[in-house]
PAZAPA-4460 file (N, C-alpha, C; in steps of 0.05 Angstrom, whole numbers, plus 32768, in hexadecimal, padded with zeros to 4 digits):
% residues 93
    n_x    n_y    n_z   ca_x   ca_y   ca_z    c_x    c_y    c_z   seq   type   mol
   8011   7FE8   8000   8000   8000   8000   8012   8019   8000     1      X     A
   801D   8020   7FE9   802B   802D   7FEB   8025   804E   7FE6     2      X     A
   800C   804F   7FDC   7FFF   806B   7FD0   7FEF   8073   7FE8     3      X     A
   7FEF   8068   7FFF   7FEA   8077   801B   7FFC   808E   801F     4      X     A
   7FE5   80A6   802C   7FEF   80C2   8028   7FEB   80C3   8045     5      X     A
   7FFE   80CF   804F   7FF3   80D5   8074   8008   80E9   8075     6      X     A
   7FFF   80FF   8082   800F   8119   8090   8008   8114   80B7     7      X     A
   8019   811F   80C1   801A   811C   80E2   8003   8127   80EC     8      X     A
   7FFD   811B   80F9   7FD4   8118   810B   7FC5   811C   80F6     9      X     A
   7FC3   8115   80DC   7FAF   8114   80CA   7FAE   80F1   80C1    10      X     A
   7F87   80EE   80B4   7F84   80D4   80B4   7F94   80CF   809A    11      X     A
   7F94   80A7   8094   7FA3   80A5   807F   7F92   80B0   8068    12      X     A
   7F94   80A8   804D   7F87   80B4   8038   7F91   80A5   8022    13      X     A
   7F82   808A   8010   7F8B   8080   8006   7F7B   8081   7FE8    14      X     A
   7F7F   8080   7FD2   7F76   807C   7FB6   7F67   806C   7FB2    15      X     A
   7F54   806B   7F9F   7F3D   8056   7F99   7F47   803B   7F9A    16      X     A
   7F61   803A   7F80   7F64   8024   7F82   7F6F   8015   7F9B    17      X     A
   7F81   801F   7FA5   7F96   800F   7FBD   7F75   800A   7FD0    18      X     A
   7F64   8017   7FD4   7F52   8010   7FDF   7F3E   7FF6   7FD8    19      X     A
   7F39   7FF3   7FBF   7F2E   7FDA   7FB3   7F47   7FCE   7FBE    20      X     A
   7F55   7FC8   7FB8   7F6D   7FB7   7FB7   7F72   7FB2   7FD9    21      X     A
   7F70   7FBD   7FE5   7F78   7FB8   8000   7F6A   7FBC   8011    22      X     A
   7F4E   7FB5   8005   7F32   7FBF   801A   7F2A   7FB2   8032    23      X     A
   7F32   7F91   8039   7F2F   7F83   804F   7F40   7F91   806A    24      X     A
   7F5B   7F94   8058   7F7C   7F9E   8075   7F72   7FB4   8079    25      X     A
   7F6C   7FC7   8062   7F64   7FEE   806B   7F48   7FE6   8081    26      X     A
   7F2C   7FCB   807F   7F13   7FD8   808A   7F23   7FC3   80A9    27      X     A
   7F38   7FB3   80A7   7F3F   7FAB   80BD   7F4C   7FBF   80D3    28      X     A
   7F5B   7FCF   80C3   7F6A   7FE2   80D3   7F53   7FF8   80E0    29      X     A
   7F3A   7FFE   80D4   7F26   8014   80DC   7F1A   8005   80EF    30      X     A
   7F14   7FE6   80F3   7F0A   7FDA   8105   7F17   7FDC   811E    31      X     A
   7F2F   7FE4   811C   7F44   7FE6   8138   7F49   8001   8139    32      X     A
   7F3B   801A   8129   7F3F   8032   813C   7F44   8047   8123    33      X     A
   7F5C   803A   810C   7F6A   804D   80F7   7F5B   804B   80E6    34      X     A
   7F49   8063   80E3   7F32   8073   80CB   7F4C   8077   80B3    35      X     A
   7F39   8081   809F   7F46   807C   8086   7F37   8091   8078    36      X     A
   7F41   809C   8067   7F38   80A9   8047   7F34   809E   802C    37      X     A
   7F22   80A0   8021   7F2E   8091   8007   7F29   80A6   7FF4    38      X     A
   7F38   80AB   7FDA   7F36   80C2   7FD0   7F34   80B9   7FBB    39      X     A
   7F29   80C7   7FA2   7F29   80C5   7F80   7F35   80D9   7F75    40      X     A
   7F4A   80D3   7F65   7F50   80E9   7F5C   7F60   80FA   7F6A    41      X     A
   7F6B   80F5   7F87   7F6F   810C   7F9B   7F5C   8115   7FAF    42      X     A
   7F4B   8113   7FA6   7F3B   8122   7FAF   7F1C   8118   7FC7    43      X     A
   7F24   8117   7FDC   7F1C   8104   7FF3   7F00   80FB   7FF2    44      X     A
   7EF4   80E8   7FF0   7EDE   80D9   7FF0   7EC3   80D6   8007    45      X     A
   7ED2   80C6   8017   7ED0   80B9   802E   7EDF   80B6   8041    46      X     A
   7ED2   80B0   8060   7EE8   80AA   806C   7ED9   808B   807C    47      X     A
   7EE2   807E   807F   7EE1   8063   8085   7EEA   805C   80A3    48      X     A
   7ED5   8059   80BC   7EE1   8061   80D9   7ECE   8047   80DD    49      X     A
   7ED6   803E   80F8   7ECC   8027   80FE   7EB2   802A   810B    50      X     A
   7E9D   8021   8111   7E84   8028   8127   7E7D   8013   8139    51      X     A
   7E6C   801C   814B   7E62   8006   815C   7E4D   8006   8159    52      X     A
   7E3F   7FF0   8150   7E27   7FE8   8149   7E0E   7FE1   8166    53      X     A
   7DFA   7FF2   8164   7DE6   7FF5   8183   7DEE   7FD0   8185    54      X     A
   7DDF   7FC5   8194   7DD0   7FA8   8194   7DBB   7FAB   818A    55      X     A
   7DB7   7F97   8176   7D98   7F92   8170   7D87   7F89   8189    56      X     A
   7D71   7F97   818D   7D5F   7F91   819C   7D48   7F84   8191    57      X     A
   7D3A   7F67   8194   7D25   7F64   818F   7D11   7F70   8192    58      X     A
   7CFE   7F6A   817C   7CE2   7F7E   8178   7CCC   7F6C   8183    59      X     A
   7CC0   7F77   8193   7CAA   7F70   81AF   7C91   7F7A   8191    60      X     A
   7C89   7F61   8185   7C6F   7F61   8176   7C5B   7F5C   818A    61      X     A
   7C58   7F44   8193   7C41   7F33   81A5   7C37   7F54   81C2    62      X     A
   7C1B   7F5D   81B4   7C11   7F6D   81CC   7C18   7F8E   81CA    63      X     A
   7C26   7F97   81B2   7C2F   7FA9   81AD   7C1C   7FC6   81B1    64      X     A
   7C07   7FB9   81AE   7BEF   7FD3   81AE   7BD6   7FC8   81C6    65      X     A
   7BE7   7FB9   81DB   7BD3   7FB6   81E9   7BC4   7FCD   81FD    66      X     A
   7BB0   7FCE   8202   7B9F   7FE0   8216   7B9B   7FFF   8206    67      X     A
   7B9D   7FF9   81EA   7B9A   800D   81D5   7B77   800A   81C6    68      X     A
   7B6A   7FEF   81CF   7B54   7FF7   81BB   7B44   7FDD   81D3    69      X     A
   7B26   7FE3   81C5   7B14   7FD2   81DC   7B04   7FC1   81CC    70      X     A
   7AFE   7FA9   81CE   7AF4   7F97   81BE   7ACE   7F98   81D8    71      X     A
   7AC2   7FA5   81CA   7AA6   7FB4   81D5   7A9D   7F94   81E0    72      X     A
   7A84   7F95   81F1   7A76   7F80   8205   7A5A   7F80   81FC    73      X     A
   7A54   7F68   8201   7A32   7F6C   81F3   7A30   7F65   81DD    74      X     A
   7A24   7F74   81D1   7A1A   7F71   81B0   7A39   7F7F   819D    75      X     A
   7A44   7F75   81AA   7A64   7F7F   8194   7A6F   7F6D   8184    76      X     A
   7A8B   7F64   8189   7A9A   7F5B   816F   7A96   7F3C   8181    77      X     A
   7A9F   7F39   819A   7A9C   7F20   81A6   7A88   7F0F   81A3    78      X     A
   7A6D   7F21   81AD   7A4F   7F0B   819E   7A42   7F0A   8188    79      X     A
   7A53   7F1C   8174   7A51   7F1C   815A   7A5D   7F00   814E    80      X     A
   7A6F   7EFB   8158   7A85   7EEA   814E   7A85   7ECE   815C    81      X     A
   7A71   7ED5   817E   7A7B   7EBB   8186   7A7C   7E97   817C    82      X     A
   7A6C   7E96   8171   7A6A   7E7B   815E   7A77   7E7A   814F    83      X     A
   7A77   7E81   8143   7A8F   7E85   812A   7AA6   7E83   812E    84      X     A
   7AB2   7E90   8149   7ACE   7E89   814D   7ACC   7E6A   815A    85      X     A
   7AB4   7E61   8173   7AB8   7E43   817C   7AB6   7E37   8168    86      X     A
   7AAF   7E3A   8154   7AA6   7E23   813B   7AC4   7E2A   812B    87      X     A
   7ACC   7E33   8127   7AE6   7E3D   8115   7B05   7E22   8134    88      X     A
   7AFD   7E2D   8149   7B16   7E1B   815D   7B08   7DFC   815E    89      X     A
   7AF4   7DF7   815C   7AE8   7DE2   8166   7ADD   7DE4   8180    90      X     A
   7AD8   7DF8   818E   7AC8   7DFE   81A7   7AAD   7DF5   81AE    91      X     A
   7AA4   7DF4   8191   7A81   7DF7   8191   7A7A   7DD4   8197    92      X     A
   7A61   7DD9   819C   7A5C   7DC7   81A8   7A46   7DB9   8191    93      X     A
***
C-alpha cells in the first residue's frame, strides 16, 4: 500500500484503487480505531471509521395495543359472533 498519504495528526487517505485492492486490511484497521479516507482523483470521498452497532432488541408484537380499544358487551361483536367462533374451534355443542 504504497499510495497511502498521511501528514502528522491527520487521517490516512488512500486512492480508489489501493482501496479496492486492499479493502479487507484498510476495513480491518478502521475496526481497531485507524479511520481512513478514500479519495478519487485526489480528491477525498469518504472517510471509513469503525461503529458500534446498538443491540438489536426484539420487537414485543404479542399485545402491542393492548387496553387501546373495547370489544362492546351485549349485543356487540361477542354475541354477534358467538356461535360462529364455538363452531369454527369445535366448542359447540
Amino acid at each position: 500500500m504504497k499510495a497511502t498519504t498521511k501528514t502528522k495528526g491527520a487521517i490516512n487517505t488512500v486512492n480508489m484503487h489501493e482501496a479496492k485492492t486492499h479493502l479487507s486490511r484498510l476495513v480491518d484497521k478502521a475496526a481497531k480505531g485507524e479511520s481512513f479516507i478514500i479519495a478519487k482523483a485526489g480528491k477525498p470521498m469518504v472517510r471509513v471509521t469503525a461503529f458500534d452497532a446498538p443491540p438489536v432488541k426484539p420487537i414485543k408484537r404479542v399485545g402491542f395495543m393492548e387496553g387501546q380499544g373495547v370489544i362492546p358487551e351485549g349485543n356487540g361483536f361477542k354475541d354477534n359472533f358467538k356461535e360462529y367462533i364455538e363452531d369454527i374451534f369445535g366448542l359447540s355443542e
